[in-house]
N, CA, C and O atoms as a printed pandas DataFrame, in Angstrom:
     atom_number atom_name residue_name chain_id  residue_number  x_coord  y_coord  z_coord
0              1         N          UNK        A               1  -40.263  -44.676   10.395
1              2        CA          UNK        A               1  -41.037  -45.882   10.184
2              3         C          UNK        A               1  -42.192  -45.553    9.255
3              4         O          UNK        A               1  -42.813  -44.508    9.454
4              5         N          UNK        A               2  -42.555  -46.420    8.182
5              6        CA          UNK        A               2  -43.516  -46.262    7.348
6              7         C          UNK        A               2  -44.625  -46.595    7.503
7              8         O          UNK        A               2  -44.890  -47.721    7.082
8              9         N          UNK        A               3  -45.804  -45.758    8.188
9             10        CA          UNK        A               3  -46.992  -45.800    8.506
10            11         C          UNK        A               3  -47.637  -47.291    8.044
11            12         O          UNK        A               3  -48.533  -47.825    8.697
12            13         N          UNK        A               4  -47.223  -47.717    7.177
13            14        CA          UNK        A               4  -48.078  -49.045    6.480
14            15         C          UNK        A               4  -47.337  -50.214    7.518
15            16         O          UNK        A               4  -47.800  -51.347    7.650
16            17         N          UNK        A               5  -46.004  -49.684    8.283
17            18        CA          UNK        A               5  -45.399  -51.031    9.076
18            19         C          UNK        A               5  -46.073  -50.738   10.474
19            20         O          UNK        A               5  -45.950  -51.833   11.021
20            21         N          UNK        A               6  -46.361  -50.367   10.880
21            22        CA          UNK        A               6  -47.179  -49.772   12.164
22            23         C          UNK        A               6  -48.489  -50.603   12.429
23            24         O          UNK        A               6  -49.500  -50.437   11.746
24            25         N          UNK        A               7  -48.414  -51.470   13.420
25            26        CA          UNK        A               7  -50.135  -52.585   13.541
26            27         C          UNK        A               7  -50.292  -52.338   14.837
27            28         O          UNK        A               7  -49.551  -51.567   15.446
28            29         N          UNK        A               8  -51.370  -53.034   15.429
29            30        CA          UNK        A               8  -51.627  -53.006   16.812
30            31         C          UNK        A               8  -50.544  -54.137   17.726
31            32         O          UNK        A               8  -50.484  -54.368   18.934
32            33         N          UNK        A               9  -49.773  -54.680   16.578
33            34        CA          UNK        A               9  -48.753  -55.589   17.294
34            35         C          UNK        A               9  -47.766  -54.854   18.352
35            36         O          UNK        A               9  -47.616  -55.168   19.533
36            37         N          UNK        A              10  -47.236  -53.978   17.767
37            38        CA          UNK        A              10  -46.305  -52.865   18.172
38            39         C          UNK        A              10  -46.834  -52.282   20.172
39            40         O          UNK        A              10  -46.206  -52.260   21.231
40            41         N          UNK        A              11  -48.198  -51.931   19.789
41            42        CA          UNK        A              11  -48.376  -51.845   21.386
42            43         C          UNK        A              11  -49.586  -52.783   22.152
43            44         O          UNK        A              11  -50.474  -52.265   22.830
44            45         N          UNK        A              12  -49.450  -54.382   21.902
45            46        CA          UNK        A              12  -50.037  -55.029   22.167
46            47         C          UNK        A              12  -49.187  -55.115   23.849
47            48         O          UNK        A              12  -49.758  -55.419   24.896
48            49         N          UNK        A              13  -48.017  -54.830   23.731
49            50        CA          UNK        A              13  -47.236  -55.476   25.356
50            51         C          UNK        A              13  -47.231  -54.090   26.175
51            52         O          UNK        A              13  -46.562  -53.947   27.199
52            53         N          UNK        A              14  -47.756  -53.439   25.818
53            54        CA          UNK        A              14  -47.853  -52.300   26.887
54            55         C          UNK        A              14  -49.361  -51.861   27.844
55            56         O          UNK        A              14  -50.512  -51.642   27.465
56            57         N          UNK        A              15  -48.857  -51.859   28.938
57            58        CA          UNK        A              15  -49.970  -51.605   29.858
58            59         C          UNK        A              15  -50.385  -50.214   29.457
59            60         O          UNK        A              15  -49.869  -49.408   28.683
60            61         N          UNK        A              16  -51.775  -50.149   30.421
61            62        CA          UNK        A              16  -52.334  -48.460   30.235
62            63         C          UNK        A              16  -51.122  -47.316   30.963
63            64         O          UNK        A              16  -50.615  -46.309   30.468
64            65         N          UNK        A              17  -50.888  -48.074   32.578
65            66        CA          UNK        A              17  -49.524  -47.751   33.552
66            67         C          UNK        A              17  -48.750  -47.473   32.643
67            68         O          UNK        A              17  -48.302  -46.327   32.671
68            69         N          UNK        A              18  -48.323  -48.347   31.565
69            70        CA          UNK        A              18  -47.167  -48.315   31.018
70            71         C          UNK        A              18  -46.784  -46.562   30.104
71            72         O          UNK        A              18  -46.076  -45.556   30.142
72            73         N          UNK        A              19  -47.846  -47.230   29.395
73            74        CA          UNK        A              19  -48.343  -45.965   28.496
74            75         C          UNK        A              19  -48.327  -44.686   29.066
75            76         O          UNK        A              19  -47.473  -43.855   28.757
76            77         N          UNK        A              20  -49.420  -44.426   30.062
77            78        CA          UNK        A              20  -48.969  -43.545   30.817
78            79         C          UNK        A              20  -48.016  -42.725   31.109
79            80         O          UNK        A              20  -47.850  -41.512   30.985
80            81         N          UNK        A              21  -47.080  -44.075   31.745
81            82        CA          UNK        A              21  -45.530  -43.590   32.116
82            83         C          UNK        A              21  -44.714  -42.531   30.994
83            84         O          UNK        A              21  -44.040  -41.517   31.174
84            85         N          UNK        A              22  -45.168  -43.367   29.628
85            86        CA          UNK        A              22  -44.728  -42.620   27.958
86            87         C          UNK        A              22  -45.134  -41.592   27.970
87            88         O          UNK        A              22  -44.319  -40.675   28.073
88            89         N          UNK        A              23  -46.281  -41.342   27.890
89            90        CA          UNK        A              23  -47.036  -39.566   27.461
90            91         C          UNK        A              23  -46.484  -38.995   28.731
91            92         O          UNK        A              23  -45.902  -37.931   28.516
92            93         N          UNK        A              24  -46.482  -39.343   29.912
93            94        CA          UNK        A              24  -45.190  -38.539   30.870
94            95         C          UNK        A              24  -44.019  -37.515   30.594
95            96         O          UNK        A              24  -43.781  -36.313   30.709
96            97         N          UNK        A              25  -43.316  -38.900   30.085
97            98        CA          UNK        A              25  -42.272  -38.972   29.946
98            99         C          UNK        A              25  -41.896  -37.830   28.472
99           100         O          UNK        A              25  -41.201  -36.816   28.524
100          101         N          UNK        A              26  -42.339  -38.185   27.704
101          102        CA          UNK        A              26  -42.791  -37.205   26.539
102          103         C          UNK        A              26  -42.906  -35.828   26.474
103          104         O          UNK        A              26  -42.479  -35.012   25.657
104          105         N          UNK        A              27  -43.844  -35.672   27.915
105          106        CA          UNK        A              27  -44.463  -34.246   28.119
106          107         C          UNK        A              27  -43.358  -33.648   28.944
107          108         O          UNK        A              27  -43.562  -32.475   29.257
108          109         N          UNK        A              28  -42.159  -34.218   29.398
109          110        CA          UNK        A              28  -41.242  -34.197   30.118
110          111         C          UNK        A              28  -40.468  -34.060   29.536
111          112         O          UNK        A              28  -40.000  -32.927   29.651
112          113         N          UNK        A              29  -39.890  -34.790   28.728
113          114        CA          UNK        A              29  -38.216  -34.123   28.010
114          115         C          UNK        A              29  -38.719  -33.869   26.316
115          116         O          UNK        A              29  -39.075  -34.651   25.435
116          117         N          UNK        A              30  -38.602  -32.847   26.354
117          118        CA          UNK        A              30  -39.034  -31.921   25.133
118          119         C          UNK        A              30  -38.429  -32.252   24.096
119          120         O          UNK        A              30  -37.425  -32.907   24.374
120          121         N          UNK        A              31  -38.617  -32.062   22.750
121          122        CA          UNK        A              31  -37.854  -32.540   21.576
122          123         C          UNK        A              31  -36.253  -31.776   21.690
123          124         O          UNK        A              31  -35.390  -32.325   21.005
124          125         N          UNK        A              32  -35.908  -30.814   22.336
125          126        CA          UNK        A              32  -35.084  -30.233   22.611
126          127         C          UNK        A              32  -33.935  -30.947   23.230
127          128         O          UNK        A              32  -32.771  -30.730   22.893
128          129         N          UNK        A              33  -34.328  -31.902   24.249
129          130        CA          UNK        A              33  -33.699  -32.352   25.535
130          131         C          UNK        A              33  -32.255  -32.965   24.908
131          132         O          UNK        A              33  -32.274  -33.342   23.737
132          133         N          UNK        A              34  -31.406  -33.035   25.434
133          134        CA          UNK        A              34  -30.617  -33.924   24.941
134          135         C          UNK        A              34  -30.943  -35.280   25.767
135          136         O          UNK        A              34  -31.435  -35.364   26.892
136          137         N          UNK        A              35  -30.548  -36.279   24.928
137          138        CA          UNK        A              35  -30.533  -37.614   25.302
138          139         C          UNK        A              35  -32.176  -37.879   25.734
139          140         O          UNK        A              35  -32.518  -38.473   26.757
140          141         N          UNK        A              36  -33.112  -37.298   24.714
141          142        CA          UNK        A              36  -34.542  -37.211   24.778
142          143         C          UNK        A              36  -34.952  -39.218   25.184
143          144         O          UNK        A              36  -35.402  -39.667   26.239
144          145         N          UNK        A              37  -34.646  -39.853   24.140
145          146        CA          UNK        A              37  -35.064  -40.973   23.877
146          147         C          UNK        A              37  -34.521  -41.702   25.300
147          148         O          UNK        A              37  -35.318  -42.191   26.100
148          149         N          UNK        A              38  -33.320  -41.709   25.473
149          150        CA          UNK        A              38  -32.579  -42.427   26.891
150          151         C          UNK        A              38  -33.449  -42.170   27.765
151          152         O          UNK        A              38  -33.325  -43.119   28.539
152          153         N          UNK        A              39  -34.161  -41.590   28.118
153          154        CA          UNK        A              39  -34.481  -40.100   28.833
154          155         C          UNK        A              39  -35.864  -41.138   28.910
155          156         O          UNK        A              39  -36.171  -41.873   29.849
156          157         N          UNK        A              40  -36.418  -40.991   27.913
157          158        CA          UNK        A              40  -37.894  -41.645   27.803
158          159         C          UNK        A              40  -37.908  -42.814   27.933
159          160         O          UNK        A              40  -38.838  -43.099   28.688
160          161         N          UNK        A              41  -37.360  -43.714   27.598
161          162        CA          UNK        A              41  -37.017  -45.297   27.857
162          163         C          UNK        A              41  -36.700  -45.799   29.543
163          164         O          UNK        A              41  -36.981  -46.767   30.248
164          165         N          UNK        A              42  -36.058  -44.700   29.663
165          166        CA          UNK        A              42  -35.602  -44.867   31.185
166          167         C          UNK        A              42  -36.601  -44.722   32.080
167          168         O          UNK        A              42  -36.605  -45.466   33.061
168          169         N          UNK        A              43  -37.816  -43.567   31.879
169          170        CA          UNK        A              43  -38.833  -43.357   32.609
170          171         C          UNK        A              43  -39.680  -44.509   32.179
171          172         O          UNK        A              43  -40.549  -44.636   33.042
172          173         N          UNK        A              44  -39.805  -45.258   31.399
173          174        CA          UNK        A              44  -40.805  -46.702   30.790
174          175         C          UNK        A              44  -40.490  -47.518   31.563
175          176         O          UNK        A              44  -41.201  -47.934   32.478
176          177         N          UNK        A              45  -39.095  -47.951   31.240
177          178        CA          UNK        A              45  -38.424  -48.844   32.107
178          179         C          UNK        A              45  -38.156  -50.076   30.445
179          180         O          UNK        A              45  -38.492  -51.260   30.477
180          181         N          UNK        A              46  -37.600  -49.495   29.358
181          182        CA          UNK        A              46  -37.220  -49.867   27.858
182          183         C          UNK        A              46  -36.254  -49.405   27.674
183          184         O          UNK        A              46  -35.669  -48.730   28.521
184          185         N          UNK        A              47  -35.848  -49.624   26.597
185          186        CA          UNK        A              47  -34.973  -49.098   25.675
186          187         C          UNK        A              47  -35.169  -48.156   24.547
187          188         O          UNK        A              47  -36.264  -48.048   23.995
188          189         N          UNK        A              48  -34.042  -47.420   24.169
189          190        CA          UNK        A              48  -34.543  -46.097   23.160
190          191         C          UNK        A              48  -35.523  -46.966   21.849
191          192         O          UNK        A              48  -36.493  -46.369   21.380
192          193         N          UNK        A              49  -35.226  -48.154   21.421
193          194        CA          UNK        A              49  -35.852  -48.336   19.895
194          195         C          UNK        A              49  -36.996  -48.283   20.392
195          196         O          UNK        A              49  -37.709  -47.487   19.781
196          197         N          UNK        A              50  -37.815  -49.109   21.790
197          198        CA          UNK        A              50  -38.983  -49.192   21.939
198          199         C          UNK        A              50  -39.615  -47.953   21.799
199          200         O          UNK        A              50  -40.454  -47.818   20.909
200          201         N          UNK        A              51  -39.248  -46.742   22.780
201          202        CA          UNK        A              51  -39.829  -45.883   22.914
202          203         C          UNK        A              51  -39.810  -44.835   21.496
203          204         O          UNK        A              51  -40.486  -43.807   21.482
204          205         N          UNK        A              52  -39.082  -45.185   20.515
205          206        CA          UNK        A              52  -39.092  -44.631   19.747
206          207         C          UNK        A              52  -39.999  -45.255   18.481
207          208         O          UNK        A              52  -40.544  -44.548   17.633
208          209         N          UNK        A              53  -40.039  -46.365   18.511
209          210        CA          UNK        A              53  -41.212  -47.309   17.435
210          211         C          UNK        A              53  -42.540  -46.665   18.241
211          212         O          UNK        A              53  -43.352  -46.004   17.593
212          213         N          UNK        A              54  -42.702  -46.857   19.487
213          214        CA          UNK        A              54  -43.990  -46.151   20.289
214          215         C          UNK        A              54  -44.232  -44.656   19.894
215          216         O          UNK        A              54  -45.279  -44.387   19.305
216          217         N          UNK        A              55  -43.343  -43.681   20.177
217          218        CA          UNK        A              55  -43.826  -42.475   19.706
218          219         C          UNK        A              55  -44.661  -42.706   18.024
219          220         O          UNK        A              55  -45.759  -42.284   17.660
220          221         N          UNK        A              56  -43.606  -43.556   17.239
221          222        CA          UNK        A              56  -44.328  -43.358   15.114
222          223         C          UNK        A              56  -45.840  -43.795   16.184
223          224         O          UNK        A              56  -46.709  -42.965   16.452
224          225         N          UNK        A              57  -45.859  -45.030   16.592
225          226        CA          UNK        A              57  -47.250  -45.393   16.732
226          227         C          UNK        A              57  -48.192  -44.220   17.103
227          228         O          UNK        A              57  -49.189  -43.785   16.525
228          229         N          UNK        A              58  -47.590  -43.853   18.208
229          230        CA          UNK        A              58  -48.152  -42.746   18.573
230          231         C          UNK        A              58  -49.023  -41.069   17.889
231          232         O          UNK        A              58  -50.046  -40.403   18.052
232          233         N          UNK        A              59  -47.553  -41.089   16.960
233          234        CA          UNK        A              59  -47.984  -40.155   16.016
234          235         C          UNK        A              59  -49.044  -40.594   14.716
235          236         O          UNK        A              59  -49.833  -39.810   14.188
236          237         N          UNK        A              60  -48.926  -41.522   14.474
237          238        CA          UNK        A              60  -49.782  -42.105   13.653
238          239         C          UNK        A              60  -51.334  -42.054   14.175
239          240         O          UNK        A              60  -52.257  -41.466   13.612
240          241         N          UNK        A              61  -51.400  -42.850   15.448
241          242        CA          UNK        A              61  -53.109  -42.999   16.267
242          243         C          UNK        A              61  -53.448  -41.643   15.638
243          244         O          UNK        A              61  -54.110  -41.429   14.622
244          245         N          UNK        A              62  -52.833  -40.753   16.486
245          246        CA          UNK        A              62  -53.151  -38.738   16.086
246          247         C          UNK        A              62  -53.632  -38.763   14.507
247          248         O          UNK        A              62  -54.779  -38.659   14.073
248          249         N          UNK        A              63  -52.577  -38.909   13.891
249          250        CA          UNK        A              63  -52.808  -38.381   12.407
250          251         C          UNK        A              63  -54.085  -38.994   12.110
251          252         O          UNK        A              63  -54.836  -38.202   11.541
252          253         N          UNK        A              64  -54.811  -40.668   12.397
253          254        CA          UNK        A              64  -56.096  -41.586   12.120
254          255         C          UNK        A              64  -57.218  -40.424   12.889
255          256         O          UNK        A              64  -58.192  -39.891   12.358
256          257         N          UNK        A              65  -56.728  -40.254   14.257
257          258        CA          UNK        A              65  -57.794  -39.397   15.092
258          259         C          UNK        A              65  -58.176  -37.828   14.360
259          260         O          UNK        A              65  -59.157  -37.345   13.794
260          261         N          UNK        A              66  -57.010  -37.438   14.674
261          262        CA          UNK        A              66  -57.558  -35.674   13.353
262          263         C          UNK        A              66  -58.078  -35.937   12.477
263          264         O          UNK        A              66  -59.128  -35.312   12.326
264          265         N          UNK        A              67  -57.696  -37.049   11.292
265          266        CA          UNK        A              67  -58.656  -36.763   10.258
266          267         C          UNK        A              67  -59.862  -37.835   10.135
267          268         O          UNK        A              67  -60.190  -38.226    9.015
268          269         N          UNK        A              68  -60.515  -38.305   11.291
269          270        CA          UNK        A              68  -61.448  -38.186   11.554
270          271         C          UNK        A              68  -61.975  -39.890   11.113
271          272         O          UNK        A              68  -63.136  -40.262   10.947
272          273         N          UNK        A              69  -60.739  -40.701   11.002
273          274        CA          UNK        A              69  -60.899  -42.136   10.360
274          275         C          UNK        A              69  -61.216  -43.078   11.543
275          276         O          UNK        A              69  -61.882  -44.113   11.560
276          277         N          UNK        A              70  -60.560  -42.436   12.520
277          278        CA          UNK        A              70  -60.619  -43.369   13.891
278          279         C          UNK        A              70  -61.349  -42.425   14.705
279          280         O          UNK        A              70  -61.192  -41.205   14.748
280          281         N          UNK        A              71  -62.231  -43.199   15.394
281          282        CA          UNK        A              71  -63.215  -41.682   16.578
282          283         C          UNK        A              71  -61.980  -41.368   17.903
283          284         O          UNK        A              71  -60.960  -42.030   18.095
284          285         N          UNK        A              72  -62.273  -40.625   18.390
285          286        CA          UNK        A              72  -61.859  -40.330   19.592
286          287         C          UNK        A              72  -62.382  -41.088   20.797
287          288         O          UNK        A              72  -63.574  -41.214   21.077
288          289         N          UNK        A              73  -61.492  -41.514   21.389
289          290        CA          UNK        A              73  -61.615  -42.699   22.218
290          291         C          UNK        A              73  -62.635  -42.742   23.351
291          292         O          UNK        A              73  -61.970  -42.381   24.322
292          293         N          UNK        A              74  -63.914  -42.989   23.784
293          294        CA          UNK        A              74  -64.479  -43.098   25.073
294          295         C          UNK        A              74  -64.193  -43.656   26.072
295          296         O          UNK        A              74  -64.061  -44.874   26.190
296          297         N          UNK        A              75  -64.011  -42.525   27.240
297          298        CA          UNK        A              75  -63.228  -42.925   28.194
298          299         C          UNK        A              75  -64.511  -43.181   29.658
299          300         O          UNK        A              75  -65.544  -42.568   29.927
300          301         N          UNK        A              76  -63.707  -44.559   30.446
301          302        CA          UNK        A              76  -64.912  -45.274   30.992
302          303         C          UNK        A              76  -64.811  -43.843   31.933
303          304         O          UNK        A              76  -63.858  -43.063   31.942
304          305         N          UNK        A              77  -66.244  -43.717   32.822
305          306        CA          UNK        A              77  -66.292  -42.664   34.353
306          307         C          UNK        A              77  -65.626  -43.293   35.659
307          308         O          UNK        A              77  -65.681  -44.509   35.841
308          309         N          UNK        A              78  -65.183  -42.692   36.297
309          310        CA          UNK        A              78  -64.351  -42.905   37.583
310          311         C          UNK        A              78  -65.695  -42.885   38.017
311          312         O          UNK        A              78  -66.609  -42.171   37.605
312          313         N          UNK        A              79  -65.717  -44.042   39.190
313          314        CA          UNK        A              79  -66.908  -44.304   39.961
314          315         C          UNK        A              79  -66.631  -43.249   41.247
315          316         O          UNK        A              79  -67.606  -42.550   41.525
316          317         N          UNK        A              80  -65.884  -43.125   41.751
317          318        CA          UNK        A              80  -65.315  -42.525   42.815
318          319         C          UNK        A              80  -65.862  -40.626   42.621
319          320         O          UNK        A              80  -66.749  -39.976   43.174
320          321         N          UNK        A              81  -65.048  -40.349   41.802
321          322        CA          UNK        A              81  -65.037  -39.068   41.137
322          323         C          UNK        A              81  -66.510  -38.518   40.182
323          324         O          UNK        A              81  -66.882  -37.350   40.069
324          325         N          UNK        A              82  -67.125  -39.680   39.608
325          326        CA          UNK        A              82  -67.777  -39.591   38.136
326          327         C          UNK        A              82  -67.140  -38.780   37.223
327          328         O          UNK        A              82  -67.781  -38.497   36.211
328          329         N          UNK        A              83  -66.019  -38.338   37.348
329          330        CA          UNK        A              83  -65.336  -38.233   36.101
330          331         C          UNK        A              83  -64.684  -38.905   35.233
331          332         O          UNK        A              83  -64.296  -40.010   35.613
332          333         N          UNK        A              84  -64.409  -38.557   34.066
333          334        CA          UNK        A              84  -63.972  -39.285   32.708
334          335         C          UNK        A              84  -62.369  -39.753   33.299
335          336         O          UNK        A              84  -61.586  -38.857   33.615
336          337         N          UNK        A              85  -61.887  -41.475   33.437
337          338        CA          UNK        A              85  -60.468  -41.399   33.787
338          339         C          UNK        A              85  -59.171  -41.145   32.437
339          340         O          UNK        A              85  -57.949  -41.282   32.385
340          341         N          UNK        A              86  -60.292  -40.698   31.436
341          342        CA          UNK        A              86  -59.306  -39.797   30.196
342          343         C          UNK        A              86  -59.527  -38.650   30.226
343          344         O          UNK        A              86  -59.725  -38.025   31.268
344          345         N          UNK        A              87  -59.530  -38.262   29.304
345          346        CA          UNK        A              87  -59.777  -36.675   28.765
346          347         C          UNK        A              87  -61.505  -37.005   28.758
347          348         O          UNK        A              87  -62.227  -37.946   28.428
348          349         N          UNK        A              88  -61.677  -35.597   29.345
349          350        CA          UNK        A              88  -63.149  -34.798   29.854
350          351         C          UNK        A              88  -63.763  -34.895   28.735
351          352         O          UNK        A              88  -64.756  -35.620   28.666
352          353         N          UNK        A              89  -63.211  -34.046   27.398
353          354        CA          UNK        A              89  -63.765  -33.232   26.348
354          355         C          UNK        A              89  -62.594  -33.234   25.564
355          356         O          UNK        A              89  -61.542  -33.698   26.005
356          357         N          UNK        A              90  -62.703  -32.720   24.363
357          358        CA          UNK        A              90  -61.886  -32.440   23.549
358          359         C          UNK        A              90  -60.923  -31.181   23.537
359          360         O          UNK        A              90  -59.973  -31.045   22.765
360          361         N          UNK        A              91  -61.458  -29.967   24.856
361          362        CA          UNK        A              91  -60.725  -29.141   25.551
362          363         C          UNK        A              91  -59.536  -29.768   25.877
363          364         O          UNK        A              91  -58.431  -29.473   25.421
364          365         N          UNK        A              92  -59.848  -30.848   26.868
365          366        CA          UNK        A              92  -58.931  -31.377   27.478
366          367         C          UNK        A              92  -57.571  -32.328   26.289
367          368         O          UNK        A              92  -56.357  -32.132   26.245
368          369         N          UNK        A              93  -58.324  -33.214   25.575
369          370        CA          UNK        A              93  -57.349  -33.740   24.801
370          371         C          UNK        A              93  -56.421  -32.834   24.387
371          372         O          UNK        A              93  -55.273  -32.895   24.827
372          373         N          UNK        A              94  -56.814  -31.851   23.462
373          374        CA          UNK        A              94  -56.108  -30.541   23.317
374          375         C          UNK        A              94  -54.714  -30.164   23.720
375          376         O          UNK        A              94  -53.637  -30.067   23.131
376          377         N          UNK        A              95  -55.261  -29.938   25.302
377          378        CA          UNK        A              95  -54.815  -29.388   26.069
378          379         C          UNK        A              95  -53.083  -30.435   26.428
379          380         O          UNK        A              95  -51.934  -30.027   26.595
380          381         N          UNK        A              96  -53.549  -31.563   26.423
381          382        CA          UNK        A              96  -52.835  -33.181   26.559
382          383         C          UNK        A              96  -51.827  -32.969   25.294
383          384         O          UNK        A              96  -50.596  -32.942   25.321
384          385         N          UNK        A              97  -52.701  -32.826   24.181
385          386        CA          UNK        A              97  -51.552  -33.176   22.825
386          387         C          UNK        A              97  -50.187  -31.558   23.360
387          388         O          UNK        A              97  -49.020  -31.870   23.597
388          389         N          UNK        A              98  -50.533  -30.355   23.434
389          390        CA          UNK        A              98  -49.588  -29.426   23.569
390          391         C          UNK        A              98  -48.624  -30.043   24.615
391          392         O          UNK        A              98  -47.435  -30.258   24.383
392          393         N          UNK        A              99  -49.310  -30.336   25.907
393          394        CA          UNK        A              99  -48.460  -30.754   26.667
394          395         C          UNK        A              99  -47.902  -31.813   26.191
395          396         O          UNK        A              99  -46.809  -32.005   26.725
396          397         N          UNK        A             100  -48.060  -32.253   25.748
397          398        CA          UNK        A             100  -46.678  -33.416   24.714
398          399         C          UNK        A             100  -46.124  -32.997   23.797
399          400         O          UNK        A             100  -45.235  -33.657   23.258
400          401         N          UNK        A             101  -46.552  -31.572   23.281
401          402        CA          UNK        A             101  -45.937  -31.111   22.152
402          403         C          UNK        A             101  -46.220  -31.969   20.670
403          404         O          UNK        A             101  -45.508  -32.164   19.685
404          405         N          UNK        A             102  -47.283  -32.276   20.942
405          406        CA          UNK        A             102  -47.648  -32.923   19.437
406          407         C          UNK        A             102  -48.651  -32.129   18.578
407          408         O          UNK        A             102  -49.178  -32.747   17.653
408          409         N          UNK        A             103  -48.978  -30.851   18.768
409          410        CA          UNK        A             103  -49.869  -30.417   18.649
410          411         C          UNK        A             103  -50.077  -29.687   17.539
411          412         O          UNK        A             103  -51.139  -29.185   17.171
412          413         N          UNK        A             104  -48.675  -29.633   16.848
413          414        CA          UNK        A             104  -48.320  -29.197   15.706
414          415         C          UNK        A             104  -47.339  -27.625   15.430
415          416         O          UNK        A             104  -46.683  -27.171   14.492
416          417         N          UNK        A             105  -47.694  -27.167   16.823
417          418        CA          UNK        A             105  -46.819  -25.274   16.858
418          419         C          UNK        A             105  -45.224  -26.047   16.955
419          420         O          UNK        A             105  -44.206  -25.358   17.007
């Protein structure tokens, strides 16, 4: 998909839950996996095109976030916890992108 077709339309119908479920699912069946996409759609509760138009999106947010066009997202504090209910620090994001394997190795 060509970065210029990519809008906020694309993941306007997805919950945070939803989302979630994706970077899961992601961090779960490795580019390796066979039947990766089935695989990921199935844990959404979609179909392979969705989850696969979602990953470009996906990879795209990253590419805006690294080079520094889009900030890194502020995440509200857990009242419960007072911790961040995203990533802590940028340790942590880090830490998030490998475990999805987006991280570039």
């Amino acid at each position: 998909m060509a970065s210029g077709a990519i809008s906020s339309a694309d993941t306007s119908s997805w919950t945070p839950e939803r989302n979630k479920l994706f970077e899961n699912a992601l961090a779960r069946y490795d580019q390796g996996e066979p039947d990766r996409w089935l695989k990921v759609a199935e844990a959404v509760g979609t179909n392979e095109e969705e989850v696969k138009r979602m990953y470009e999106v996906l990879l795209h947010d990253i590419t805006l976030i690294e080079s520094g066009k889009i900030p890194i997202p502020k995440y509200k504090k857990n009242s419960k916890s007072g911790r961040s209910s995203g990533c802590d620090n940028i340790t942590n994001q880090e830490l998030r992108l490998k475990h999805l394997k987006l991280d570039g190795e």
